[in-house]
GUMARFI-790627 format. One record per residue (C-alpha): x, z, y; residue in one letter. Coordinates in Angstrom, 2 decimals. Layout:
BEGIN
X|Z|Y|A .
...
//
This chain:
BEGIN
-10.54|-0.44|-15.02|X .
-11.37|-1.96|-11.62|X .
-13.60|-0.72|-9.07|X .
-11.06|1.78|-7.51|X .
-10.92|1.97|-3.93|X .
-7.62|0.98|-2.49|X .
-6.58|0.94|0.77|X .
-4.99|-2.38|2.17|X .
-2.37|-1.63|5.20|X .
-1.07|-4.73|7.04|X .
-0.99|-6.22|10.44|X .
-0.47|-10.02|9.43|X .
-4.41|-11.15|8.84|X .
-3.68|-13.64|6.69|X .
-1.23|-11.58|4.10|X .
-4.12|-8.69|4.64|X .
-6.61|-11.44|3.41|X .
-4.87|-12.36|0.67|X .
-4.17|-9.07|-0.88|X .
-8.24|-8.26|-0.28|X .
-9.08|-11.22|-1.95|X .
-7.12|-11.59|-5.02|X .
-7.97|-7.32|-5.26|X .
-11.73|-8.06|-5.13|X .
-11.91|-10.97|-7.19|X .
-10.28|-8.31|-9.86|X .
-12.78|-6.20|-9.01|X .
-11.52|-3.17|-6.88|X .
-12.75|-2.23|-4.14|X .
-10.92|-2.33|-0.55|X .
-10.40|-0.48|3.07|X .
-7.78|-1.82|5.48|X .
-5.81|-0.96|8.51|X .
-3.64|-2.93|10.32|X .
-1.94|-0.21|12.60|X .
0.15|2.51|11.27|X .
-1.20|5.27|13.05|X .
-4.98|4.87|11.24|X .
-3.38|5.30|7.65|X .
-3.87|9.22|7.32|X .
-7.43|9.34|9.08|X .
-8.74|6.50|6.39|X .
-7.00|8.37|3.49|X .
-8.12|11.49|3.79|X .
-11.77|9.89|4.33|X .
-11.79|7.27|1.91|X .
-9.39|9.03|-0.69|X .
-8.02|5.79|-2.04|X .
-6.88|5.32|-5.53|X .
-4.14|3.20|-4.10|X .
-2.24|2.71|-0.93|X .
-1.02|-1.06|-0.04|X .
1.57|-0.72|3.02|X .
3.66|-3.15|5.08|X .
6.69|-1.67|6.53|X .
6.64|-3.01|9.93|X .
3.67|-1.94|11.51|X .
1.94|-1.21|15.04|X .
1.66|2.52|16.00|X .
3.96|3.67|13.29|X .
5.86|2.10|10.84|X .
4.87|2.37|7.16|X .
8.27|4.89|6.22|X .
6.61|6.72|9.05|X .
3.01|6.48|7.94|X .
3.93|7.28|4.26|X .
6.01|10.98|5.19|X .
2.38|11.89|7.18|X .
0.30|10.96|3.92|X .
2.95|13.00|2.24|X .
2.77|15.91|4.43|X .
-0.84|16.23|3.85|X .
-1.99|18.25|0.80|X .
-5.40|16.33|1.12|X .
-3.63|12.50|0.89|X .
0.03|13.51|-1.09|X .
-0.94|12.74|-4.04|X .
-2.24|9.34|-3.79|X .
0.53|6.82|-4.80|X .
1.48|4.01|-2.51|X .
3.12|0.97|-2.79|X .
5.51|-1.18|0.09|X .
4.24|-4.63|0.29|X .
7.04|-5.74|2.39|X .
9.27|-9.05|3.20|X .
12.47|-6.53|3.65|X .
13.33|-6.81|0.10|X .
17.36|-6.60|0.58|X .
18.62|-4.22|-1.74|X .
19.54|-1.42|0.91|X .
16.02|-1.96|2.17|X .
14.55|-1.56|-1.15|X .
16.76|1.41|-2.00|X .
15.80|2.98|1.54|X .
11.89|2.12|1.10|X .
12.21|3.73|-2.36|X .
14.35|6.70|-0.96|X .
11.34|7.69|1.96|X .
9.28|8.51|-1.24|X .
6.97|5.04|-2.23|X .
5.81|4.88|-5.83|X .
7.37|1.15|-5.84|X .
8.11|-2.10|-3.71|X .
6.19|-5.82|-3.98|X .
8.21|-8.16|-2.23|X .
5.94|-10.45|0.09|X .
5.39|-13.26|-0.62|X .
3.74|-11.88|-3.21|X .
3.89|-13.14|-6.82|X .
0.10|-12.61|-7.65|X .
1.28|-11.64|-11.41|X .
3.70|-9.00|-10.51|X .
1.66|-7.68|-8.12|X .
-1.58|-7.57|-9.39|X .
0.63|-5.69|-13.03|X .
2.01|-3.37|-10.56|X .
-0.99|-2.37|-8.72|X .
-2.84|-1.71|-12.17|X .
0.24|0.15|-13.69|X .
0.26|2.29|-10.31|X .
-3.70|2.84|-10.60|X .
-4.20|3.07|-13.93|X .
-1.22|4.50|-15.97|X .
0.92|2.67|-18.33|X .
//
């Protein structure tokens, strides 16, 4: 079921357009944010079906960005995955550890990642 809102958080404009596109032309709607620090403002807003986050980011980094959503009874809930080129296995096992629902290794395999982000949003 597409048309969910999700919310696209990346700093690199050309990996940020290529997640937006390949999300729209499977029809769900997107938000993005391309510094850390503007992640809890837009998902308490917005309340996104979906969170999309980089790791490395301006302001704060997405491990950072991801315990404020958590802290916040108005934004905990929504699940949100690490879209992120630190896919070592410690880095995985860390990014996992700080509480994301899962990781997508960038570049991004458009299968995988388009199966994960309608597992994530719409249940097995």
């Amino acid at each position: 079921m597409a048309n969910e809102l999700i919310l696209i958080v990346e700093d690199n404009e050309k990996s940020r357009k290529l997640v937006r596109d390949i999300l729209q032309f499977k029809g769900y709607r997107t938000i993005e944010t391309e510094n850390g620090l503007e992640v809890l403002p837009l998902a308490r807003e917005h309340q996104p079906k979906l969170v999309l986050m980089d790791i490395q980011l301006p302001g704060i980094d997405g491990i950072a960005a991801l315990g404020q959503l958590r802290a916040d009874a108005a934004t905990r809930h929504i699940p949100v995955i690490a879209v992120t080129a630190s896919v070592m296995m410690q880095d995985r096992e860390k990014i996992l550890a700080a509480g994301f629902n899962s990781v997508q290794a960038k570049p991004i395999n458009v299968k995988e990642f388009l199966e994960a982000v309608s597992r994530t949003v719409e249940g097995p």
